[in-house]
C-alpha positions in Angstrom: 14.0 -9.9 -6.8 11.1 -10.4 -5.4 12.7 -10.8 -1.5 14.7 -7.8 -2.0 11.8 -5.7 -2.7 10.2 -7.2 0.8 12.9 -6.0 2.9 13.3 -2.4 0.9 9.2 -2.4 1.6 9.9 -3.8 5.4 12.6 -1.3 5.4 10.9 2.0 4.4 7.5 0.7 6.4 9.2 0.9 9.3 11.2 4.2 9.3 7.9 6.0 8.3 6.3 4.0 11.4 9.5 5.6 13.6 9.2 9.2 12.2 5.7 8.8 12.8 5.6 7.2 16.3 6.0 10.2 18.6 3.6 12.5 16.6 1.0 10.1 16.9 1.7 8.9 20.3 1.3 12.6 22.1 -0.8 13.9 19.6 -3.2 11.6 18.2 -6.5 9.4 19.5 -6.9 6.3 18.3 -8.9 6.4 15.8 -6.5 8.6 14.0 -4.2 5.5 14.5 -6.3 2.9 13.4 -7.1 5.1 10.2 -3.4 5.3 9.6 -2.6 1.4 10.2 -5.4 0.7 7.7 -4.1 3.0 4.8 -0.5 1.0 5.2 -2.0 -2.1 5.2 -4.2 -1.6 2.4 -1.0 -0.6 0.3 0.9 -2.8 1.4 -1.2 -6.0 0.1 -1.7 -4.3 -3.1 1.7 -3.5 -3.6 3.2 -6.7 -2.3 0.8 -8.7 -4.4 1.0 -6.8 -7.4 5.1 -7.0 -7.4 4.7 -10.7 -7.2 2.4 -11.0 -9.9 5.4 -9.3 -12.2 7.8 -11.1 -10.9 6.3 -14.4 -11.8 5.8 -12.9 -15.2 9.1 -12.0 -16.1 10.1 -15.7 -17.1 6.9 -15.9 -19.9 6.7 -13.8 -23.0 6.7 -10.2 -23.5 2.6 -10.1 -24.0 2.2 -11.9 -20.8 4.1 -9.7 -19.2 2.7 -6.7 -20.3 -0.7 -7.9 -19.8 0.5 -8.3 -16.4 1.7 -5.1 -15.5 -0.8 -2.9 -17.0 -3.8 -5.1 -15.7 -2.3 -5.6 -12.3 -2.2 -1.5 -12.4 -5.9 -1.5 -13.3 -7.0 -4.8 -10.6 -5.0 -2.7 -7.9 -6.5 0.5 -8.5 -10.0 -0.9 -8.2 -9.5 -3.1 -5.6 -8.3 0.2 -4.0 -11.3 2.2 -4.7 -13.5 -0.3 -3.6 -11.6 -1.3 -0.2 -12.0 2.8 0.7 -15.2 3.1 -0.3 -16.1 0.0 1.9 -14.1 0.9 5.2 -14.8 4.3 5.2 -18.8 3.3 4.7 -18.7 0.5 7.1 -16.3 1.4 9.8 -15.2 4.4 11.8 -12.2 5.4 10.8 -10.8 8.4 10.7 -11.5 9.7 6.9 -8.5 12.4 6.3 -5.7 10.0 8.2 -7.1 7.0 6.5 -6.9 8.8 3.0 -3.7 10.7 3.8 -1.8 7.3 5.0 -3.2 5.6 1.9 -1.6 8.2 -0.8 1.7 8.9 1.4 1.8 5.2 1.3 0.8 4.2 -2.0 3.6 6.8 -3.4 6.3 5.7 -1.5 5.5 2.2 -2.5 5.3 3.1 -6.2 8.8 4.8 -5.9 10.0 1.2 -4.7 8.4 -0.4 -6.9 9.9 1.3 -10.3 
């Protein structure tokens, strides 16, 4: 389960990378780039680690699972909030294309992931 939801996630990454690549290549600097790249990635680890973490939970019991999902939910979200609140303190992103890339991102992801 766990490989096929890599390749769906390596799947839909790229084609939003290949609607995206000539917009940003004529029309964006850099840093509107680098803002971008750091929103997929973000939600990318946090979605990649948190779709593990249920899929190693599936063979225990029901409360274990459970436990799993719904604090995995709760783990992600703050390690979320904390990881934006850090790069966008500490670094010089781009704000609105860092933010933007994160949701568009984080909701295709969740689609995936359900």
């Amino acid at each position: 389960m766990f490989p096929a939801f890599l390749k769906m996630m390596g799947i839909t990454t790229g084609i939003a990378w290949g609607v995206m690549a000539i917009p940003l290549y004529y029309l964006a600097e850099p840093v509107i780039v680098w803002g971008i790249l750091a929103g997929c990635i973000l939600a990318v680890f946090c979605f990649t680690t948190g779709f593990y973490a249920v899929c190693r939970s599936f063979q225990r019991s029901f409360r274990t699972l459970m436990i799993t999902i719904f604090g995995g939910m709760l783990v992600r979200l703050v390690l979320i909030g904390v990881m934006f609140i850090l790069l966008v303190n500490l670094t010089s992103l781009h704000v609105v294309s860092f933010l933007v890339s994160l949701l568009g991102f984080y909701v295709v992801y969740l689609t995936i992931e359900l």
